[in-house]
LOTISE-642083 format. One record per residue: residue in one letter; x, y, z of N, C-alpha, C, O, CB in turn. Coordinates in pm, whole numbers, plus 50000, padded with zeros to 5 digits. Each point is the difference from the previous one (the first is absolute). Glycine has a CB too. Layout:
REM LOTISE-642083
AXYZXYZXYZXYZXYZ ...
REM end
This chain:
REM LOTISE-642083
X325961530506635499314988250052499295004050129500575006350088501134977949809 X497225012350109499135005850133500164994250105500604989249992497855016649898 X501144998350230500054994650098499354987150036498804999549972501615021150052 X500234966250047499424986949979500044995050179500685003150098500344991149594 X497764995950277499944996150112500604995250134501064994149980497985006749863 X500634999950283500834992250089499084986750055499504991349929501965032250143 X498464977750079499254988350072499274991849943500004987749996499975023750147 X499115000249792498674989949957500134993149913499254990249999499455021850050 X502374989849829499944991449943501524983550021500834993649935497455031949919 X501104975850287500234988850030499184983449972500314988349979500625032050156 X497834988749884499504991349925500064992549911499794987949994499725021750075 X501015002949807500484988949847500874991849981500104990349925499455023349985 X501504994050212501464990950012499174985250049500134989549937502135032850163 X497014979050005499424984150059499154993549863500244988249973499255020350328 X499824996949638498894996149893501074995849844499654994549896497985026550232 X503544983649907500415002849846500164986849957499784998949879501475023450133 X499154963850062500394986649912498334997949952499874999649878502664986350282 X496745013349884498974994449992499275007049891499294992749931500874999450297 X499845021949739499295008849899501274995549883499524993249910498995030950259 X502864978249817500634998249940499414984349910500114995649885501615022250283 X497954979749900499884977549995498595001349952499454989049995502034996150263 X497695025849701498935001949955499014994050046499174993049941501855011849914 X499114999950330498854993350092499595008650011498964998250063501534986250046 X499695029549860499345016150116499375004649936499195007750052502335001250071 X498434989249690498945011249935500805009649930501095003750042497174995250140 X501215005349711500875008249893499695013850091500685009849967499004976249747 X499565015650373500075015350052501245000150090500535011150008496794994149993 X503234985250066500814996650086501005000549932500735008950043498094980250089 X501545006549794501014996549886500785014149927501215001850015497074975449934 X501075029949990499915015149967500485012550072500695009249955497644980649964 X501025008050240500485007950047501364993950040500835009050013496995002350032 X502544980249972501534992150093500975007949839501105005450016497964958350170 X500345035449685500825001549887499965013049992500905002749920498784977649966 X499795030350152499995012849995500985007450109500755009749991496904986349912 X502024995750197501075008150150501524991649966501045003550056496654998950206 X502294989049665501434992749951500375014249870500795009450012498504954750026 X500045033549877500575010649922500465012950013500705005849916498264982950005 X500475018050231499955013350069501774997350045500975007149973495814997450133 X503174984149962500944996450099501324996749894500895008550012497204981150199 X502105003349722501084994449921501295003950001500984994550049497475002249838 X501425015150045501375007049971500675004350096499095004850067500205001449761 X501814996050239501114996450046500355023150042500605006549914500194957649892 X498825041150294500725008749936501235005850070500644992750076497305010749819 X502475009950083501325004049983500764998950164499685006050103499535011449661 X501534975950220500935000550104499794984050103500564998850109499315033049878 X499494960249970499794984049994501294993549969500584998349893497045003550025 X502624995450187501264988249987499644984750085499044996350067502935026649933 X499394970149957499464985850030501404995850103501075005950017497254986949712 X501204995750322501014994750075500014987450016498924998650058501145018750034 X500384972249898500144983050017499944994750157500945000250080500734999549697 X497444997150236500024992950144499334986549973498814997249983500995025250169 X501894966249851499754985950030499504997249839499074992749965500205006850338 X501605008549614499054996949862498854999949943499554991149928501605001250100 X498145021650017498385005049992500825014749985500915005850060496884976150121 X501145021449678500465018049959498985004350128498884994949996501505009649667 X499945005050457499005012450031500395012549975501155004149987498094984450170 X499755017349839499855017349940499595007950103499014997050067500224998349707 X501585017050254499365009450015500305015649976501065002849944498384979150177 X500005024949904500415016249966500805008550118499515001750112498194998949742 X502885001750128500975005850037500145018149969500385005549897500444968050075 X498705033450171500225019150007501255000450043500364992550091497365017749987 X502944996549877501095007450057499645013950050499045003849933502384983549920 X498965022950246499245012350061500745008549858501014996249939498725001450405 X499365015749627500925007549865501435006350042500855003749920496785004349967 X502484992750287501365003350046501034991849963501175003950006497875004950162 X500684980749797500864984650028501105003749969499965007249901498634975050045 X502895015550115501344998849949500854988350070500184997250118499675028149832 X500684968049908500194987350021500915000550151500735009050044499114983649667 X499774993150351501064995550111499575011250137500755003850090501604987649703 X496205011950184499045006150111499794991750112499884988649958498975022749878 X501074988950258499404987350133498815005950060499815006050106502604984749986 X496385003649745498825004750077499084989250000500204990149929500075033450014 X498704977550133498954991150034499334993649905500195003649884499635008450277 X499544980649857498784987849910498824997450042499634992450090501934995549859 X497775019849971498714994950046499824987149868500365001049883498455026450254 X500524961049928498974991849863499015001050020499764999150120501194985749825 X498125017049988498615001050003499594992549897500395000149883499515020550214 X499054971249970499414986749912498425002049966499174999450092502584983050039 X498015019049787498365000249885499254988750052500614989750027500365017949718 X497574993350273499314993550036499654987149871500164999749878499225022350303 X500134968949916499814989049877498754999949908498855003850018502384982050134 X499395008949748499455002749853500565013749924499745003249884498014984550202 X503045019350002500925010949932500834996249909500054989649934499935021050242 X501185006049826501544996250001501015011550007499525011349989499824969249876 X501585018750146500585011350076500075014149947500515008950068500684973850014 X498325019549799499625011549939498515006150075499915011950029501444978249736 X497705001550258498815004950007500035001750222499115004950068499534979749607 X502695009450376500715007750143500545014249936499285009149957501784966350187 X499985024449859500135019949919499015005149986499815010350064501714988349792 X497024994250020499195016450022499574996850105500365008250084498805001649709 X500024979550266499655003050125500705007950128499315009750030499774972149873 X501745017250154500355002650107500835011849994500195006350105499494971649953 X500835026149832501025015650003500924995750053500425008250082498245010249948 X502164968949967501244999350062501055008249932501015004350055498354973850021 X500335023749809501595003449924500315014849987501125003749964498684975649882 X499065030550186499745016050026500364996650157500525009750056497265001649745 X502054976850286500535008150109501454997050032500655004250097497074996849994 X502644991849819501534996950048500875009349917501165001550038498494972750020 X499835033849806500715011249977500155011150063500815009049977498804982949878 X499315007050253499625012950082501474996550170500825007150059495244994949829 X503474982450123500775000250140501354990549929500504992750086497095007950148 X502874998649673501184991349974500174987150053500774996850090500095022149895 X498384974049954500194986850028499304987849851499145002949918500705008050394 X500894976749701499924994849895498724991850020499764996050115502735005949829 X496594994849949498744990150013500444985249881500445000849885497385024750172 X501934964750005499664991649901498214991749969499194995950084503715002549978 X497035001649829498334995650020500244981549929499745000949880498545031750055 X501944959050085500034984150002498535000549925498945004950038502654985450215 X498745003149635498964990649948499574989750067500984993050028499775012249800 X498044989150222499684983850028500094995049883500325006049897498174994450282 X501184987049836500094988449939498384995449927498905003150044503324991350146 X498104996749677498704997949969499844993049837501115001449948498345020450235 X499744972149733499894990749909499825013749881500334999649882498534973850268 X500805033249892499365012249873500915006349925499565003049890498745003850242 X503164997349892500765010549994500465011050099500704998550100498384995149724 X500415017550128500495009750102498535002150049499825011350046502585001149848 X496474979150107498735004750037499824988850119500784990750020498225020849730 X499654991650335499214991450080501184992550115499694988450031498275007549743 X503275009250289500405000850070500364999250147499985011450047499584992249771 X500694989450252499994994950167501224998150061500954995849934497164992450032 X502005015050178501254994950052499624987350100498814997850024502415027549957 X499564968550063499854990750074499905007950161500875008050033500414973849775 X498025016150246499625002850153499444989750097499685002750116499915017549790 X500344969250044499934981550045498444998850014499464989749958503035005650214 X496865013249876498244998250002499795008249895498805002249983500424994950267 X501445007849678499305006249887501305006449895500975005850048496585000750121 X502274991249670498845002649926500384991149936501154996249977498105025050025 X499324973149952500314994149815501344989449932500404989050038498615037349935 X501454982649913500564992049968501474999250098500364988650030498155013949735 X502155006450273501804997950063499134991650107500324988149999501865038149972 X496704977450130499564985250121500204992249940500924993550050497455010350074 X501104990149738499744985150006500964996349907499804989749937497755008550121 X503325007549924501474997049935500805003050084501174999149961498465004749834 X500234999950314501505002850076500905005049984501104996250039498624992449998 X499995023049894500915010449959500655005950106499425005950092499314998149728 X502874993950166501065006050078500195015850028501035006449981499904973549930 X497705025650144500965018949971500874999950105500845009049994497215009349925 X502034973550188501175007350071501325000649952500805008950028498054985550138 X501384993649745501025002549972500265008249857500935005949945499324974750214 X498285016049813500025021549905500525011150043500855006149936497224992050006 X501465005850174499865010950053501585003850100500595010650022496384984049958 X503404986450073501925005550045500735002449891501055005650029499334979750160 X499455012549679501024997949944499915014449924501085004249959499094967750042 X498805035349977499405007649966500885015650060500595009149941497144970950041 X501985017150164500655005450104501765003249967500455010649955497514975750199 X502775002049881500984998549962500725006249862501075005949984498134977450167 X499735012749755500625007649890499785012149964500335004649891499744978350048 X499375022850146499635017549994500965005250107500205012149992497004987749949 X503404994150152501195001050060501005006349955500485011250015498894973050050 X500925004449863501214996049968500525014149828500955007549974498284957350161 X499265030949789500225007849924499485020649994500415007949915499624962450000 X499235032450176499975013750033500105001250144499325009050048499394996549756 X501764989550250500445003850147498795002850111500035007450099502075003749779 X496934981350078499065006450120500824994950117501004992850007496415006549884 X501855006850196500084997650148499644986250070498784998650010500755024849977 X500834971450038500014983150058499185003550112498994993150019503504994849922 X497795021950138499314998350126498755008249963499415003750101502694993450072 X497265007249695498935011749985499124989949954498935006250005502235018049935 X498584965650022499084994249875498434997550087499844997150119502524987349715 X496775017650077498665000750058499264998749872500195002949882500195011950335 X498394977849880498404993049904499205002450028499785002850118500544982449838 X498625015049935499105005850017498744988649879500254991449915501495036950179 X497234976249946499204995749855498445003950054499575005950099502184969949793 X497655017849991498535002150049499244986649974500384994549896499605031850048 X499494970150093499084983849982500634988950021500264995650112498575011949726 X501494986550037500724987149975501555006850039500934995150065497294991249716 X501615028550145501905000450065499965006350134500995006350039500344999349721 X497724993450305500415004750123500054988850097500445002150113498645019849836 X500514966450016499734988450033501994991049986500754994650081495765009049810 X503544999349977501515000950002501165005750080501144996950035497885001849798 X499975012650180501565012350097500314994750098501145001350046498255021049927 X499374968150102500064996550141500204987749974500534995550102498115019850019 X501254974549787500694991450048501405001149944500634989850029497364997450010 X502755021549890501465000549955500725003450168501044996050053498535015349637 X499084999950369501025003750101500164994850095500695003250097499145011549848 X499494976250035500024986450110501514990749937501064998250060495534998749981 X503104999549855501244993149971501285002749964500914991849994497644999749974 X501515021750005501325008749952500085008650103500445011149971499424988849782 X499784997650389500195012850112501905002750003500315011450032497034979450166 X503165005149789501405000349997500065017049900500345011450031500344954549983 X498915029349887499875009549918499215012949968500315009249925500404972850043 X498505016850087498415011850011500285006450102500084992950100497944994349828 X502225026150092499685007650082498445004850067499744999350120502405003949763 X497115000850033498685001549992498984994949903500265002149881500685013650215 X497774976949936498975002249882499025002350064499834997550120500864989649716 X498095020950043499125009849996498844988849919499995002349879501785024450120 X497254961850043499134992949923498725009250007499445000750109501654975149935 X498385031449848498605006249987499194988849933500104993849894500685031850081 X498164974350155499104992349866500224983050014499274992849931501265030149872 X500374971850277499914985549987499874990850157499405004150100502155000949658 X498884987350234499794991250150501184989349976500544997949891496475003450158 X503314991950086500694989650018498994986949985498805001149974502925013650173 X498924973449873499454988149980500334989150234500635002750102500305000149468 X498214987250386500064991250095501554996649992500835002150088496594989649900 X502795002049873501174992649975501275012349972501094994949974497314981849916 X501585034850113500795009450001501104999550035499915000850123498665006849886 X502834991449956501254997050064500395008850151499675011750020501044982549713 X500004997850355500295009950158500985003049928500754992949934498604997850319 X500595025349769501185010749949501394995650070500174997550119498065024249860 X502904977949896501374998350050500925012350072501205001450024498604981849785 X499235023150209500645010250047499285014650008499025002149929502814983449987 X498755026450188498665013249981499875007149969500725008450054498874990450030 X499515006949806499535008449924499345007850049499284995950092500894992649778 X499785026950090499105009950039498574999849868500044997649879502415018550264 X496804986349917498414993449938499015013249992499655004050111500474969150027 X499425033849758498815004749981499024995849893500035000449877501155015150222 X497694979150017498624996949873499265007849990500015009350081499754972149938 X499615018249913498585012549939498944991449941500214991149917501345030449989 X497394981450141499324994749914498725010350016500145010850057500984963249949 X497965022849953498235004849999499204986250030499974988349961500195032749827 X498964991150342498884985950127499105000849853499605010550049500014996650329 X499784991949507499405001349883500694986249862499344995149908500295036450194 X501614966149928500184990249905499084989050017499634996650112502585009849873 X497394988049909499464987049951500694992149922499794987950011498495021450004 X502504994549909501334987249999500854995750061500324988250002499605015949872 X500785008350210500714990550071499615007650174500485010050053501804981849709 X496814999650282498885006350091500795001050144500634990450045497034998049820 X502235024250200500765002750093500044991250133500934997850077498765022949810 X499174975550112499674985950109500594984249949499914989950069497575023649994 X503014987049826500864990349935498724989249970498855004150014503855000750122 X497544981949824499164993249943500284997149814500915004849932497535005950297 X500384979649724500655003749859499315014749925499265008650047501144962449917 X500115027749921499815016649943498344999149999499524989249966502965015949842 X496755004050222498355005049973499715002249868498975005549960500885006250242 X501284983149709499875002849814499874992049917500775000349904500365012850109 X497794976349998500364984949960501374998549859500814990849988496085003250090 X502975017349842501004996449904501135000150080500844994649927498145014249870 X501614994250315501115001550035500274984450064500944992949965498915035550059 X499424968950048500114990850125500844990449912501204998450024496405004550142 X501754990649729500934987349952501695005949997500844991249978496884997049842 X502575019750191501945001649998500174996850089501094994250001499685021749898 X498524984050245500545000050123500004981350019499124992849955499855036550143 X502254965949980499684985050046499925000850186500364990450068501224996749680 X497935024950310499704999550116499165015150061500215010149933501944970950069 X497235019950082499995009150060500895015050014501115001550051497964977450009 X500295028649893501115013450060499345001350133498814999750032501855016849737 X500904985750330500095007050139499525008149995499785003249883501694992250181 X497985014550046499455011350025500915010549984501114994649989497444994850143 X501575023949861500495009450033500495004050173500595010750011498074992549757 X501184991050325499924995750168501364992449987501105002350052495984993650025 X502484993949835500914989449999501344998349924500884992150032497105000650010 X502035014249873501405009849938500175009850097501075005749980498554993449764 X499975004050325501365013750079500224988650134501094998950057497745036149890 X499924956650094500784990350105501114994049981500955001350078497314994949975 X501754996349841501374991349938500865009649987501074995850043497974986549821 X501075031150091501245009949970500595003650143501204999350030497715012249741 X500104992350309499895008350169501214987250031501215002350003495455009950096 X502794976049919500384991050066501364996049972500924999250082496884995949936 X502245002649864501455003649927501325011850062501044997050060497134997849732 X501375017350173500445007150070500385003250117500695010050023498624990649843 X500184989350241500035002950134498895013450044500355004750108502364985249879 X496435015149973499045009150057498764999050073499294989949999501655016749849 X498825004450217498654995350093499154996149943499735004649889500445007850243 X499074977249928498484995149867499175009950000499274998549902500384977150133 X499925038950054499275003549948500435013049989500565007050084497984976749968 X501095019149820500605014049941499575015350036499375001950104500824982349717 X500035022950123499865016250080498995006249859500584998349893502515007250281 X495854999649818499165003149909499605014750033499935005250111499374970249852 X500385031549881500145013949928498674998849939499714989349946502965014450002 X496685003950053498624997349853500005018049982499715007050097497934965349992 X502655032349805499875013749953499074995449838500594996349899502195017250246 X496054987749863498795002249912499954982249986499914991750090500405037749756 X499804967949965499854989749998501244988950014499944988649953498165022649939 X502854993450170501624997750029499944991450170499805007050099501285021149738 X499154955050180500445000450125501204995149989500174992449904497895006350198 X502935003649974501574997949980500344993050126499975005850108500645015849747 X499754964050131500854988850133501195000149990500674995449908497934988550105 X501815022250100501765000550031499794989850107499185000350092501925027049865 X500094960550005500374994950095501145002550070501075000949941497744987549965 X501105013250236501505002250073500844992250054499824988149978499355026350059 X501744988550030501324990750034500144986349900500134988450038499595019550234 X500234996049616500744992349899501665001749975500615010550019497034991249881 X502944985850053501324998249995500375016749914499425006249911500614960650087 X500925035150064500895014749865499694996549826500234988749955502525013550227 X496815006949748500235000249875498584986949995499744999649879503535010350075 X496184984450086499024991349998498525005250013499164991250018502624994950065 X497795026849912498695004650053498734991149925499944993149898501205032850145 X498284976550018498454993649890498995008350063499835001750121500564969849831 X498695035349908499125010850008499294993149940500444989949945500505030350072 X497404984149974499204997349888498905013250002499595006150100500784964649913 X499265031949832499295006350000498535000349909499984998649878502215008350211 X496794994949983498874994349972498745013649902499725011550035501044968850232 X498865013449632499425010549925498094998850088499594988850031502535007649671 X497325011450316498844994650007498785002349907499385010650003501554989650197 X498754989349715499425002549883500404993249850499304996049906500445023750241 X502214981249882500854998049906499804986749893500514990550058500895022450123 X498324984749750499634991949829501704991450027500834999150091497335026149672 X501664969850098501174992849973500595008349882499665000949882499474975250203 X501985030149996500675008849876500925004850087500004996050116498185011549708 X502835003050124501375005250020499735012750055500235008849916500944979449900 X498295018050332499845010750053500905011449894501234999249993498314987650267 X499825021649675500545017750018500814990849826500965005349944499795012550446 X498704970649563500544998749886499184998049847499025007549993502584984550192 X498604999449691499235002349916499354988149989500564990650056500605026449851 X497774980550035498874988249993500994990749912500645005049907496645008950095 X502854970050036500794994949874499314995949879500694997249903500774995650252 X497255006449837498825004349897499085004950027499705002850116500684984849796 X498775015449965498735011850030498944989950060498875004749982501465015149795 X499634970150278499134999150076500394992750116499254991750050499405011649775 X502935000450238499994993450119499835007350111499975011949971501224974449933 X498705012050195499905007450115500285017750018500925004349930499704970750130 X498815033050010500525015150031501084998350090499924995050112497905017049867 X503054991849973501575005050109499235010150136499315010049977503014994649761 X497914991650365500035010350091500405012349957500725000649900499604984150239 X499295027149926500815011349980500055006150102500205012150004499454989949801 X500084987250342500225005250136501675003050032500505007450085497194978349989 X503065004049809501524995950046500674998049899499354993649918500204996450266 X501445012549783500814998949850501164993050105500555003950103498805021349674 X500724960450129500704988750068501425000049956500914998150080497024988049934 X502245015749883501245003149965500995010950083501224998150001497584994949791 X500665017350268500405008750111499994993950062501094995950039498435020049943 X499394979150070500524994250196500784986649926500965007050032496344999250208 X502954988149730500654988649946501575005750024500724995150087497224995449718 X502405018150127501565004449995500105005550123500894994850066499525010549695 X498845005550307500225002750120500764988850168500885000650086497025015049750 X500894975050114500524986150069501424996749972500935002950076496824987849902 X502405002049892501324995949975500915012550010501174996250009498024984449843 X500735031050149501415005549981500525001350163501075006150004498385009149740 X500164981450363499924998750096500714984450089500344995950111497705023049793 X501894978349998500484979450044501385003249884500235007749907496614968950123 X503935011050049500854994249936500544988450083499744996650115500635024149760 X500484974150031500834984050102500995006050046500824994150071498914983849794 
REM end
């Protein structure tokens, strides 16, 4: 099965009642039935879990070291919307790097009317269908937690998020609401909201993005992609304005300490709380895609290849803990 879309086809996720309802046009129609058929099938290592009496899915790496009753780390990493957590794996190389550094990944399905296709998490200003259904991931994503605990022993104090778009939009607001629980997250690629929850607690924070996105545009605003904009029910924050809310959180100086080596500028903020840092790092040029990773279709955005995110991603987290 080939490689399938991320962000952009956010769009379809926003367009899909209405083409479905045979308002959009049989060209509209066709393609939503073609990236459903790509998407469908279920594959290997997909499990489910009951939260509040709703099946969620997701895939589940174990590192190839794994031996049961290990106390190792968690990364989740969440697929951009209109994904699903297969088409996170090829993108991002999480599961080659946690065989390499020993640590466990889970990739969470969103939520959505299609099946295992056209896909969203809830992030309250955005996306689609879990926004305007009110889809519960947090309590996806604790219980989620908990039962990867309980049943392979990760590390309680190791767990860390990550995503890109819609799931990076997720990472930050889980780690806003599950700070108890999150040690670190890593959002590439997304923004906070106005209405954004005040974090329960402090998290260590690296964003990434590229001054070049047009969906989810580094000066924040709505997406520059008209198919996208309808998922959103507000404004995305700036990129300024996500490390302010994190900085501030943290207890750190508002203005950060800056690096630029080629197309690389890197914000360390200092005197932040212990185990709380917040960095960001800025592509210049950078598209909407997964730095140093693979396209989630053949015609979405070029991956950087200034920065392979998945490296600096683990680098960060293996560094934090609660």
């Amino acid at each position: 099965m080939k490689a399938v879309y991320v962000t952009a086809l956010l769009a379809l996720t926003a367009l899909s009642t209405t083409i479905v309802c045979g308002q959009g046009g049989g060209r509209f129609r066709k393609m939503i039935e073609a990236r459903r058929a790509e998407q469908q099938q279920s594959p290997a290592g997909t499990r489910e879990i009951d939260v509040n009496g709703v099946k969620r899915s997701y895939i589940l790496h174990l590192p190839s070291g794994y031996k049961k009753g290990s106390s190792l780390p968690l990364v989740i990493a969440f697929h951009g919307g209109g994904g699903n957590a297969q088409n996170m794996v090829r993108m991002s190389g999480f599961s080659e790097k946690a065989d390499k550094e020993n640590f466990v990944v889970a990739y969470p399905n969103g939520a959505g009317r299609m099946g295992n296709a056209l896909l969203t998490f809830n992030a309250v200003g955005c996306c689609a269908f879990t926004m305007r259904n009110n889809v519960d991931d947090a309590a996806f994503i604790s219980k989620l937690i908990d039962s990867l605990v309980a049943e392979y022993g990760v590390d309680r104090s190791r767990v860390y998020l990550t995503g890109f778009s819609n799931g990076a939009m997720i990472s930050s607001y889980l780690a806003a609401k599950l700070s108890d629980k999150i040690a670190a997250a890593a959002p590439v690629s997304g923004s906070i909201f106005a209405s954004s929850p005040r974090p329960a607690g402090k998290v260590a924070i690296l964003l990434i993005h590229g001054t070049s996105d047009t969906a989810v545009p580094y000066d924040g605003g709505m997406s520059q992609r008209a198919q996208i904009e309808p998922a959103q029910s507000e404004p995305y924050k700036s990129v300024k304005d996500g490390a302010a809310y994190w900085s501030k959180n943290s207890g750190c100086r508002s203005v950060p300490e800056k690096s630029v080596k080629g197309n690389i500028t890197t914000e360390k903020y200092v005197g932040c709380a212990p185990q709380s840092d917040v960095e960001v790092i800025l592509i210049k040029g950078g598209l909407h895609a997964w730095p140093g990773g693979n396209k989630g279709r053949d015609e979405a955005d070029e991956p950087s290849k200034d920065l392979n995110a998945t490296d600096v991603i683990w680098d960060f987290f293996k560094q934090h803990h609660k």
